[in-house]
C-alpha positions as CSV (number, residue, x, y, z in Angstrom):
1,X,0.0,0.0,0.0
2,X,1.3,3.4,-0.8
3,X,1.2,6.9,0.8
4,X,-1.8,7.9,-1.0
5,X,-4.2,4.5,-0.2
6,X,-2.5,4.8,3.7
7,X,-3.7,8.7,3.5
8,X,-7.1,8.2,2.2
9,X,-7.3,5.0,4.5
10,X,-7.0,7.7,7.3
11,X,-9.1,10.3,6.1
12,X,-12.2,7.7,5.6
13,X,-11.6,6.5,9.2
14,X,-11.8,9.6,10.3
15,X,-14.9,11.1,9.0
16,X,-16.5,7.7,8.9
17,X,-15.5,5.7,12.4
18,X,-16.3,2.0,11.3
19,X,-19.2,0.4,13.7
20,X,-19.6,-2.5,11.5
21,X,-23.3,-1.3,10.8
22,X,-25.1,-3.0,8.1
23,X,-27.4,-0.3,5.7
24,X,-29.9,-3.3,5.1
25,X,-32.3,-4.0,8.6
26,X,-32.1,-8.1,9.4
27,X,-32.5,-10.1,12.7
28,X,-29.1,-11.3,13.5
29,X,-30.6,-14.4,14.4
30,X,-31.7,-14.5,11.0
31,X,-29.0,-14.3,8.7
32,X,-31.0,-15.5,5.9
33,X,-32.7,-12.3,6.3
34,X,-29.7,-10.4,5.4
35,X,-29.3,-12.9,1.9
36,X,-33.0,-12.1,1.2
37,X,-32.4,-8.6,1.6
38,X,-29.3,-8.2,-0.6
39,X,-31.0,-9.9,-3.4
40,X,-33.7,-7.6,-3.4
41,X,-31.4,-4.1,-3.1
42,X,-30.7,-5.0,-6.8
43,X,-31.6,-1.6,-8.4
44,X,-33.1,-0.7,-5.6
45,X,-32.3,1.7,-2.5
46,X,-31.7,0.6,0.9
47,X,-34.5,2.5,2.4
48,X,-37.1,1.1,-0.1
49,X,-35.8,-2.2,0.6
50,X,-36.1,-1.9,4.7
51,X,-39.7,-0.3,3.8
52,X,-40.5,-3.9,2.0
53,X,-38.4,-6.1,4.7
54,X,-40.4,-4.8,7.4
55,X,-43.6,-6.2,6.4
56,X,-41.8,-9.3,4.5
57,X,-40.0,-10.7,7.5
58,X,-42.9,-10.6,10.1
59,X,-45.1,-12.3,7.0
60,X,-42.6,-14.8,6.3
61,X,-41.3,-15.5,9.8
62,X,-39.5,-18.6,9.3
63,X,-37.1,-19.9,6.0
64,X,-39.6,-22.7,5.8
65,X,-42.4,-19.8,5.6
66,X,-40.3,-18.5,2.4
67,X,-39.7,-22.0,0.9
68,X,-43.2,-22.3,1.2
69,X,-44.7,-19.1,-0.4
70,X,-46.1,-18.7,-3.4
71,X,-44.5,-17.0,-6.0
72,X,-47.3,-15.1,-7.4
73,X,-48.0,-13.5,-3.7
74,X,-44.2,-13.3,-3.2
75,X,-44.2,-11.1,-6.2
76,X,-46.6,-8.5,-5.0
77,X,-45.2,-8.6,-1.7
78,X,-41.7,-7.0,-3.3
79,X,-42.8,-5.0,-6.3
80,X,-42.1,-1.9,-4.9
81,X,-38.4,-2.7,-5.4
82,X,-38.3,-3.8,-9.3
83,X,-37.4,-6.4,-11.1
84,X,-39.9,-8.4,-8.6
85,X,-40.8,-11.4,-10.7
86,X,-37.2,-13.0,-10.5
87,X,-36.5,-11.8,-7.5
88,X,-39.4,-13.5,-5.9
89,X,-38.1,-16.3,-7.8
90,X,-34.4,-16.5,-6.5
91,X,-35.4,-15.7,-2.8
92,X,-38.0,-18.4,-2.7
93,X,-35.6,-20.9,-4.5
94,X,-32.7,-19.9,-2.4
95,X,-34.5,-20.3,0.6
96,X,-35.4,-24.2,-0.3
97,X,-31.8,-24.9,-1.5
98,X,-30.7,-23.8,2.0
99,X,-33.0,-26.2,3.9
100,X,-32.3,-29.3,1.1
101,X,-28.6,-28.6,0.8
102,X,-27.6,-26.2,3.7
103,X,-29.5,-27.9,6.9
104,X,-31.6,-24.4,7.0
105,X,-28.1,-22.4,7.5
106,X,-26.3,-19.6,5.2
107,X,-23.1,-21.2,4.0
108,X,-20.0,-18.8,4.6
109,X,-17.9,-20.4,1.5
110,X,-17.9,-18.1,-1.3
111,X,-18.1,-20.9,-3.9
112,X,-21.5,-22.4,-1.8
113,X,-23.4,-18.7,-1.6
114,X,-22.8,-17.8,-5.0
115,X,-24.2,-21.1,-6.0
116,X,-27.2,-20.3,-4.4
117,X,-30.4,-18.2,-6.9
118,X,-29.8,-14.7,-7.3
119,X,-26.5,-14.9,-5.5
120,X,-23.3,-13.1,-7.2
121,X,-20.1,-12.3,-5.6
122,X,-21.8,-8.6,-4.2
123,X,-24.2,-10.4,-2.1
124,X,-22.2,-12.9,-0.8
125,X,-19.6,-10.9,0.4
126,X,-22.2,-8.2,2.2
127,X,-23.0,-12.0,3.9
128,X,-19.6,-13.4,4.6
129,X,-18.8,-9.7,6.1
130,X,-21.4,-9.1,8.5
131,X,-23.0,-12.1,9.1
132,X,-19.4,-14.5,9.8
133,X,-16.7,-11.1,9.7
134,X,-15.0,-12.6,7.0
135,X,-12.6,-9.8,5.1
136,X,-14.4,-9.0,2.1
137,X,-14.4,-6.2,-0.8
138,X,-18.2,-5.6,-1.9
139,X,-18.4,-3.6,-5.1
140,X,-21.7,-2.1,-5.3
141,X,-22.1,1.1,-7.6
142,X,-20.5,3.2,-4.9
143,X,-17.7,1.7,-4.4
144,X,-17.1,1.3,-8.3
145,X,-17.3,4.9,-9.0
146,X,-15.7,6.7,-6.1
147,X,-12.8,3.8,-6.3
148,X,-11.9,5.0,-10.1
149,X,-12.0,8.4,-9.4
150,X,-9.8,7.9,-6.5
151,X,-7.4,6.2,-9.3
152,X,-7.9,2.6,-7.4
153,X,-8.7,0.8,-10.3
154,X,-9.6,1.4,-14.0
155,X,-12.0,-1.1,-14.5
156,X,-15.7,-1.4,-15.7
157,X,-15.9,-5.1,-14.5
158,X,-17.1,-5.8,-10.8
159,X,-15.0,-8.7,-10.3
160,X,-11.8,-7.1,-11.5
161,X,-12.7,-3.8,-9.3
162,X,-12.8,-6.6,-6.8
163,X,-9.5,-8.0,-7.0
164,X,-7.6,-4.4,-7.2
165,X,-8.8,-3.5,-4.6
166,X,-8.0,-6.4,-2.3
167,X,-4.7,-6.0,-4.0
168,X,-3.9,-2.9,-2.4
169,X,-6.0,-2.2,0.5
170,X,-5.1,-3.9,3.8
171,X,-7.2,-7.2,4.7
172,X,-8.3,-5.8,8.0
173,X,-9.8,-2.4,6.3
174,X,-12.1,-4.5,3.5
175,X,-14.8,-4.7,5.2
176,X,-14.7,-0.7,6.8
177,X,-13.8,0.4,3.2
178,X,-16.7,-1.1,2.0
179,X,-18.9,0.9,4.5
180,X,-17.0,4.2,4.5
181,X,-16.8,4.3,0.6
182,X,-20.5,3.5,0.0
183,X,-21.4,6.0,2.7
184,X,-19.2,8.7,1.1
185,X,-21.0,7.8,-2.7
186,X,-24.2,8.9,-1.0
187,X,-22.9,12.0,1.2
188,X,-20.5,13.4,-0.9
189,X,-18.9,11.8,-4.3
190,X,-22.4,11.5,-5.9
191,X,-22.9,10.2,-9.3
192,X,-23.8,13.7,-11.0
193,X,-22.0,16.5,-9.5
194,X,-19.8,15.2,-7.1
195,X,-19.5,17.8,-3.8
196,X,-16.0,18.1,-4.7
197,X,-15.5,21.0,-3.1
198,X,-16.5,19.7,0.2
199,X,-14.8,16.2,-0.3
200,X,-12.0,15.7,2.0
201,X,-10.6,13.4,0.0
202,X,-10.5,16.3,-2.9
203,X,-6.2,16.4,-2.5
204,X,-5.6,12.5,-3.2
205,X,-8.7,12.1,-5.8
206,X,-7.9,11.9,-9.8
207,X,-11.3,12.9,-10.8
């Protein structure tokens, strides 16, 4: 790591202390609650998706209650946050592939929770972080365009945004970059007109 990604390292921590909060609302007893919820922040904002969750996880109480649902109802149930017909889909089939193949528990192997409907490498490492603390880099649209303009990477491609960054951030930070980066893509280094002028990271950014 070099004197710029140690200086912006210190910077996010900070203006951003790292608490390990999640931004999606989930019983911790319930970590299949956070899976759901990931799948269905696809296009879709965190508050809409807590609105939804609410409601969702005191209908469907159990993961047998969401193996069990019909799809149709499923589908009205999440509508608000788009693209509802596969998600209802891939939360209903992930939910039985837990309890046939998982004993009713969220896997914390990579390979095993991308395997699993609806699952790509985003969700699955929001899960492995929060739910088992496992160091890992979650590029969500945030973190893919404040980490280019910081000069981080120069891809387009998720995966390869990914692997820069765990190439030269420190293990121990992934999981607090994640937060502080996403939380600094909606305070500050917004998608149209960026507060640059307010950005404290204004000094070490490219953009």
């Amino acid at each position: 790591m070099n004197g710029k990604e140690t200086a912006v390292l210190k910077l996010l921590d900070e203006h951003y202390p790292f608490d390990f909060k999640c931004f999606l609302m989930y019983d911790k007893d319930k970590p299949w609650q956070l899976l759901f919820a990931t799948i269905l922040s696809a296009q879709c904002t965190d508050v809409r998706v807590n609105a939804v969750t609410k409601t969702l996880f005191k209908k469907y109480s159990t993961l047998d209650a969401f193996a069990r649902a019909d799809l149709t109802e499923m589908q009205r149930d999440i509508f608000s946050t788009g693209f509802y017909r596969g998600k209802a889909v891939n939360i209903i089939s992930s939910a039985r592939r837990l309890l046939d193949e998982h004993g009713g528990r969220v896997p914390s192997d990579l390979d095993a929770l991308v395997k699993l409907p609806g699952v790509g490498r985003k969700t699955a490492n929001v899960v492995r972080g929060h739910i088992f603390r496992i160091p890992s880099v979650v590029v969500d649209t945030h973190v893919k365009r404040v980490s280019k303009r910081l000069g981080f990477t120069e891809s387009e491609d998720p995966t390869k945004i990914e692997s820069d960054l765990m190439n030269i951030l420190p293990e121990k930070h992934w999981i607090a970059f994640n937060q502080q980066i996403i939380t600094h893509g909606r305070r500050v280094c917004v998608a149209r007109r960026p507060s640059c002028g307010d950005c404290f990271l204004r000094v070490l950014c490219d953009f």
